[in-house]
C-alpha positions as CSV (number, residue, x, y, z in Angstrom):
1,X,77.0,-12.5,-16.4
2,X,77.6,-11.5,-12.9
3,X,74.3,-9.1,-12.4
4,X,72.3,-7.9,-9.1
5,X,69.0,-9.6,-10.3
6,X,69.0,-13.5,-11.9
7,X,65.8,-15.4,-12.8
8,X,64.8,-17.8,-10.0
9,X,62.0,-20.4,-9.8
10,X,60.6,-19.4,-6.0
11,X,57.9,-21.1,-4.4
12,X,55.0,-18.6,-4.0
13,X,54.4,-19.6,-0.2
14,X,58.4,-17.8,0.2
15,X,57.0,-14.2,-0.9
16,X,55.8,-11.9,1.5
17,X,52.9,-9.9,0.2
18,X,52.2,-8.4,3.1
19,X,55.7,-6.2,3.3
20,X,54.8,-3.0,1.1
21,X,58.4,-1.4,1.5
22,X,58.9,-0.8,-2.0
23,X,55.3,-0.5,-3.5
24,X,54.8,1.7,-6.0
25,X,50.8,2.1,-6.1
26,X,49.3,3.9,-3.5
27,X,45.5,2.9,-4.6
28,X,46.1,-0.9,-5.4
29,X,42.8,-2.9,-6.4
30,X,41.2,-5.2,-3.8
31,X,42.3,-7.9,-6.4
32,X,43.6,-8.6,-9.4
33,X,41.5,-7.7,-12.7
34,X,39.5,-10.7,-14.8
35,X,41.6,-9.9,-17.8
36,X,45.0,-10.3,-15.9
37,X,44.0,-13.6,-14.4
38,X,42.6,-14.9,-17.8
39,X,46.1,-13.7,-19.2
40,X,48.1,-16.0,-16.8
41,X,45.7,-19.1,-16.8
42,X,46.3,-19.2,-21.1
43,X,50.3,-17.8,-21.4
44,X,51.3,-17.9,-17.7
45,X,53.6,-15.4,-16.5
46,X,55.1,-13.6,-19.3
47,X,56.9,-10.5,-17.2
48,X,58.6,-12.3,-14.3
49,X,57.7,-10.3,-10.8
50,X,60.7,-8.7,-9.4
51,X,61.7,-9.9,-5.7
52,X,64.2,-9.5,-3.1
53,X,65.9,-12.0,-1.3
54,X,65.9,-11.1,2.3
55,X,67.0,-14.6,3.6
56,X,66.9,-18.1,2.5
57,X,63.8,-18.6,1.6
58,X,62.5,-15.3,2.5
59,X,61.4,-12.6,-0.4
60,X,59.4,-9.7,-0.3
61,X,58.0,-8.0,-3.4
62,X,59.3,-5.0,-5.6
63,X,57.2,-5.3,-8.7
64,X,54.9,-7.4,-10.3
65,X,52.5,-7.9,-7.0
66,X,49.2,-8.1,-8.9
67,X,51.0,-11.5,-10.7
68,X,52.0,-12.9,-8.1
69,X,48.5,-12.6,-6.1
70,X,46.7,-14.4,-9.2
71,X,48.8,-17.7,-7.9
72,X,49.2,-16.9,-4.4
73,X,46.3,-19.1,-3.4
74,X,47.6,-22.7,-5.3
75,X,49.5,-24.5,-2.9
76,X,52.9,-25.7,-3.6
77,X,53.4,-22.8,-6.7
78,X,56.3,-22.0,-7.8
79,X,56.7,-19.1,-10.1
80,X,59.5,-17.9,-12.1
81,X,60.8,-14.7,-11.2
82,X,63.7,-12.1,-11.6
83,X,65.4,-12.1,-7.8
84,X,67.9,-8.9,-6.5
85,X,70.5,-11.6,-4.4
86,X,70.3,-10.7,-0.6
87,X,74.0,-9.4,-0.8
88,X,72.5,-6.2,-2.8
89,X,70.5,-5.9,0.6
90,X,71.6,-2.5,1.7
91,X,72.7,-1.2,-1.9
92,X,69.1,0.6,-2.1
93,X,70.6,2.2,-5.5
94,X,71.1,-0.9,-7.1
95,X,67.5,-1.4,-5.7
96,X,65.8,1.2,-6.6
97,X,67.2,1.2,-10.3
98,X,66.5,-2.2,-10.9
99,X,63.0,-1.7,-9.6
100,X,62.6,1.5,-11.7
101,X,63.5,-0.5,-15.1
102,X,61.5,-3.3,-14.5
103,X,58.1,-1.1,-13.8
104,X,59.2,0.9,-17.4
105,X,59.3,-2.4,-19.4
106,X,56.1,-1.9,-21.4
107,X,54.8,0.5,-18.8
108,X,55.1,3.8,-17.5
109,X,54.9,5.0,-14.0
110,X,51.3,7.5,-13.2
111,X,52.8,11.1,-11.3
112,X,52.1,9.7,-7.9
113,X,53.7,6.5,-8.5
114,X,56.9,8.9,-9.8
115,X,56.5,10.9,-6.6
116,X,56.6,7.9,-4.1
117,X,59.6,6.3,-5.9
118,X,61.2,9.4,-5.8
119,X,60.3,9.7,-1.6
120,X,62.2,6.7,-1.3
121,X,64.9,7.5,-3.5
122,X,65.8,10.6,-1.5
123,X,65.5,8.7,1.9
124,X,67.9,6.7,1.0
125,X,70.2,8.2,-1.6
126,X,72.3,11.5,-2.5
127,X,70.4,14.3,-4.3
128,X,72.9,13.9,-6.9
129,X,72.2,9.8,-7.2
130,X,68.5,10.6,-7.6
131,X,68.5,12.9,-10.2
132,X,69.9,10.5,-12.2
133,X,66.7,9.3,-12.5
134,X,65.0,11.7,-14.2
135,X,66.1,11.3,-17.7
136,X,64.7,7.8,-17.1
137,X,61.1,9.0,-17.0
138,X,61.4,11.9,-19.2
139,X,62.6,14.7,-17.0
140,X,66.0,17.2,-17.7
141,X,68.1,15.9,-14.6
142,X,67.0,19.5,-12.1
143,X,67.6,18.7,-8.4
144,X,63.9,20.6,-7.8
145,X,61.9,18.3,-10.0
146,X,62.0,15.1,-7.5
147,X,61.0,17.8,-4.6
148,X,58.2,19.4,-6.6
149,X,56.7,15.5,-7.5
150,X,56.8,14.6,-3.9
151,X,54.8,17.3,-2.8
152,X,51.8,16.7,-4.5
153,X,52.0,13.6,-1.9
154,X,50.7,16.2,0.1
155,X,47.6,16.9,-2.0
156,X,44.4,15.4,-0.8
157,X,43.8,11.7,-1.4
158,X,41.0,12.3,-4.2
159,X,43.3,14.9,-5.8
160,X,45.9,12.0,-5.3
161,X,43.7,9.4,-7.1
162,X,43.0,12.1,-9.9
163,X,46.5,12.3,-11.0
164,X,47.1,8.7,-10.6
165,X,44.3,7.6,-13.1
166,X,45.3,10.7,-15.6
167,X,42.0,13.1,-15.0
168,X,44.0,16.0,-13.5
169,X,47.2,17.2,-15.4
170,X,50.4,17.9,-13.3
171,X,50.3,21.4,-13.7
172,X,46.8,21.2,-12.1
173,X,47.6,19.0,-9.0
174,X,50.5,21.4,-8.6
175,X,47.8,24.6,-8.5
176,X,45.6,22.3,-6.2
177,X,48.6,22.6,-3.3
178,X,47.9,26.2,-2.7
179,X,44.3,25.4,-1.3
180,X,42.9,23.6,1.9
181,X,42.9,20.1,2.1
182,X,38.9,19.9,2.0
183,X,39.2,22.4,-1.2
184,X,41.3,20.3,-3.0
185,X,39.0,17.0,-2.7
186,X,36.0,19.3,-4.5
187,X,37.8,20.7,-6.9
188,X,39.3,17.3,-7.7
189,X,36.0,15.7,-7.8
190,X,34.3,18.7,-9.7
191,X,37.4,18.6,-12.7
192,X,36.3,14.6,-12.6
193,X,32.6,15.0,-12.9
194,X,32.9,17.8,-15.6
195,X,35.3,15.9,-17.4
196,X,37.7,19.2,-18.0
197,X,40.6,18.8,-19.8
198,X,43.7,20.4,-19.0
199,X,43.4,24.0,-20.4
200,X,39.6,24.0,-18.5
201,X,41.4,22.5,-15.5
202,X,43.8,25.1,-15.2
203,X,40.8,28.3,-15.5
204,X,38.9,26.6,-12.9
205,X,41.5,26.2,-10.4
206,X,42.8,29.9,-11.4
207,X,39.1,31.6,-10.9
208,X,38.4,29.8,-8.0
209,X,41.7,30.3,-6.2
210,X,41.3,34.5,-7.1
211,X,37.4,34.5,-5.9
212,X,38.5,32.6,-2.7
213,X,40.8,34.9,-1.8
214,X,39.2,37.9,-2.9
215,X,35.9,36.8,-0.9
216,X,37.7,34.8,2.0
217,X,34.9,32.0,1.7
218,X,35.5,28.1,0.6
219,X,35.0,26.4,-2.6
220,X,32.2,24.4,-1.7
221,X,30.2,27.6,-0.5
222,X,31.6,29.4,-3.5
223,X,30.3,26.8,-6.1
224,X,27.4,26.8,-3.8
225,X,26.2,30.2,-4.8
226,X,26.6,28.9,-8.6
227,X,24.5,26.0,-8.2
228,X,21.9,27.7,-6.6
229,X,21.6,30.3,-9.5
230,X,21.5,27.3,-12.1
231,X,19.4,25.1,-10.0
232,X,16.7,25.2,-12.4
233,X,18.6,24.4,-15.4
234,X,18.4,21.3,-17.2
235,X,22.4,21.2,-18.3
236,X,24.3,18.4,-19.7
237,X,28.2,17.8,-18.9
238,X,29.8,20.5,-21.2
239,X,26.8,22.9,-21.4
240,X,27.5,23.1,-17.4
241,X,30.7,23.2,-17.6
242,X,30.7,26.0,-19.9
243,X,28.0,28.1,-17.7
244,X,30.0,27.5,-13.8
245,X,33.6,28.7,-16.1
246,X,31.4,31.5,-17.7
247,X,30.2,32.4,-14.2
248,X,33.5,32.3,-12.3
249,X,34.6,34.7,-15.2
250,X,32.3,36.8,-14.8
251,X,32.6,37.2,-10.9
252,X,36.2,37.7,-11.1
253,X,36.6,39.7,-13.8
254,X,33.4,41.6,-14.3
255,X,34.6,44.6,-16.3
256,X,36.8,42.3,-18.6
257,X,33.3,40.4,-19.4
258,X,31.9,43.3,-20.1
259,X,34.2,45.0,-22.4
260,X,34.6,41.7,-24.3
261,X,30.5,41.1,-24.9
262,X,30.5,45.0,-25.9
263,X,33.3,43.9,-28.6
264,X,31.1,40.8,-29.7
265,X,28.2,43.2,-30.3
266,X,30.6,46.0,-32.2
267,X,31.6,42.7,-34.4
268,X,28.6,41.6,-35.1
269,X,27.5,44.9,-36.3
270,X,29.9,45.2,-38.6
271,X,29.0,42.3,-40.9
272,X,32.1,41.6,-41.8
273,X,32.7,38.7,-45.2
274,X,34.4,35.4,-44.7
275,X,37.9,35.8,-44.3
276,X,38.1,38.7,-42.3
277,X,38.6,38.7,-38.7
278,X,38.8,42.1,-36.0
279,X,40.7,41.7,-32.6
280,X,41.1,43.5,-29.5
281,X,44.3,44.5,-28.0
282,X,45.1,41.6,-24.6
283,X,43.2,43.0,-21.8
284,X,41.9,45.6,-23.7
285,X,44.4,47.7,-22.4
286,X,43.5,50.8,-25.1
287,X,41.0,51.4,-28.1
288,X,42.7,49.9,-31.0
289,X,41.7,46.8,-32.9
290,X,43.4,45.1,-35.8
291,X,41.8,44.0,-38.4
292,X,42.8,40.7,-40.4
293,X,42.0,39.3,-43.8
294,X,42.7,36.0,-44.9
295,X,43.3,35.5,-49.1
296,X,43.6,31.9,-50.4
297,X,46.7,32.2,-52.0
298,X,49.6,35.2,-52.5
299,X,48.7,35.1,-56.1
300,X,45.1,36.9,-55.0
301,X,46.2,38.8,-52.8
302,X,48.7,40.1,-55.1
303,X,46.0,40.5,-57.5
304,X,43.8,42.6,-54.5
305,X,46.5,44.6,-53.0
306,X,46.5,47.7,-55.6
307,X,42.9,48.2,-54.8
308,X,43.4,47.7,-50.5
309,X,46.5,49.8,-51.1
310,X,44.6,52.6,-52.9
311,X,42.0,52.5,-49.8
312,X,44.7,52.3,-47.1
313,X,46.6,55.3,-48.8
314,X,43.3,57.3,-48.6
315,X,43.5,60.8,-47.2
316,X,40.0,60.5,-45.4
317,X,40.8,57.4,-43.6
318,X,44.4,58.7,-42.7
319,X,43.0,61.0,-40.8
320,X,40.5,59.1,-39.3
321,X,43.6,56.5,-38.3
322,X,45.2,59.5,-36.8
């Protein structure tokens, strides 16, 4: 089978670690984990690194670094690996699609890792050639996609490191781009410490950026007011979470706040039974509310309505509806 990449036994002391070209991972570990290194001292390798041949002799890494480190320091290794043959050298499509398959066997690739492979791929390649690669990691095949990924390499390294481990959602680290650098690390650190998931994420970012602007001031000094109102509070994670969000609310959106606790009070004074539930209109944009009940079954209901009808069909509250 005449393919660009053939299983090779290399000698370790042939691989340069040190050439970075094609990494992947922009916040590798110092070294290897424990669990990895126990993995290869009882099965050995079991995914082959990907390499390319430079020269005789010479290879530099594509995939599968941490592997090859957990060996690197026995003389005379050899490992086993799957080697792109130097005469693909300048074919940075075969390349790059070979190095994209091997990181998705058993794996996925984090957003940053997806926005640094697709830096390279648009270096090097066609718009048209790159798209192609989007269906590969779940994306419809839109020439703006790989441009909107590879600016969040723009985003502040903490940011960065947030949507590498998972703790800020995309739609989050994309918000994050429309503050200043320093902004961006404490919000990204804030979302960590608080432990917000995605919907929470994305109020935070929206409040913040609104009172910001509104009050021309920073997010540290603007979270600074908020701690120095709740310095004396004994919070835990999600009771302060719940109090800064509640706050930001209130300080961007002070007469919203208000109309909606005056609703919670007009609720609350009704007493109304299980099963029935009174709205607001969105915004509360005019006076009327809707009121919902909730019957366990059409065959109650059906056995309710002529008595709701009757009360519904009433002159006195027609005209009060009026």
């Amino acid at each position: 089978m005449n393919t660009p990449a053939q299983y090779r036994q290399v000698l370790v002391e042939d691989i340069d670690l040190s050439d970075t070209r094609y990494a992947l991972n922009p916040f590798p570990p110092a070294r290897p984990n424990t669990q990895l290194s126990e993995s290869i001292d009882t099965f050995g390798i079991l995914h082959p690194p990907l390499l390319l041949e430079l020269d005789t002799n010479n290879y530099i890494v594509l995939s599968g670094r941490k592997r090859i480190q957990v060996v690197a320091e026995e003389v005379d290794s050899f490992i086993t690996a799957i080697v792109i043959n130097r005469s693909y050298i300048n074919q940075p499509r075969v390349i790059l699609s070979t190095l994209l398959q091997h990181q998705l066997i058993g794996s996925h690739l984090g957003i940053i890792e997806q926005a640094i492979f697709f830096k390279k791929a648009m270096a090097c390649l066609p718009t048209e050639e790159v798209i192609r690669f989007l269906p590969i990691m779940g994306y419809k095949a839109k020439p703006h996609i790989p441009r909107e990924l590879i600016s969040l390499l723009n985003l502040n390294s903490t940011a960065q490191f947030g949507l590498h481990k998972g703790v800020l959602s995309l739609r989050a680290g994309k918000k994050l781009l429309q503050f200043p650098f320093e902004d961006q690390r404490v919000l990204a650190e804030l979302i960590n410490e608080l432990q917000l998931g995605g919907s929470k994420q994305q109020k935070l970012i929206d409040l913040v950026l609104e009172l910001t602007k509104r009050s021309q001031i920073s997010t540290d000094e603007l979270l600074n007011r908020w701690q120095e109102k709740e310095k004396d509070k004994q919070h835990n994670g999600p009771q302060k979470a719940a109090s800064l969000l509640s706050w930001l609310q209130r300080k961007c959106c002070p007469r919203s706040v208000a109309e909606e606790d005056n609703f919670k009070k007009f609720s609350r004074r009704l007493e109304l039974p299980a099963g029935v539930r009174i709205s607001h209109t969105l915004s509360f944009e005019d006076e009327r509310v809707t009121l919902s009940l909730e019957f366990s079954s059409r065959r109650i209901l059906e056995k309710q309505w002529p008595r709701i009808r009757s009360l519904l069909m009433n002159q006195d509250l027609g005209a009060v509806t009026k």
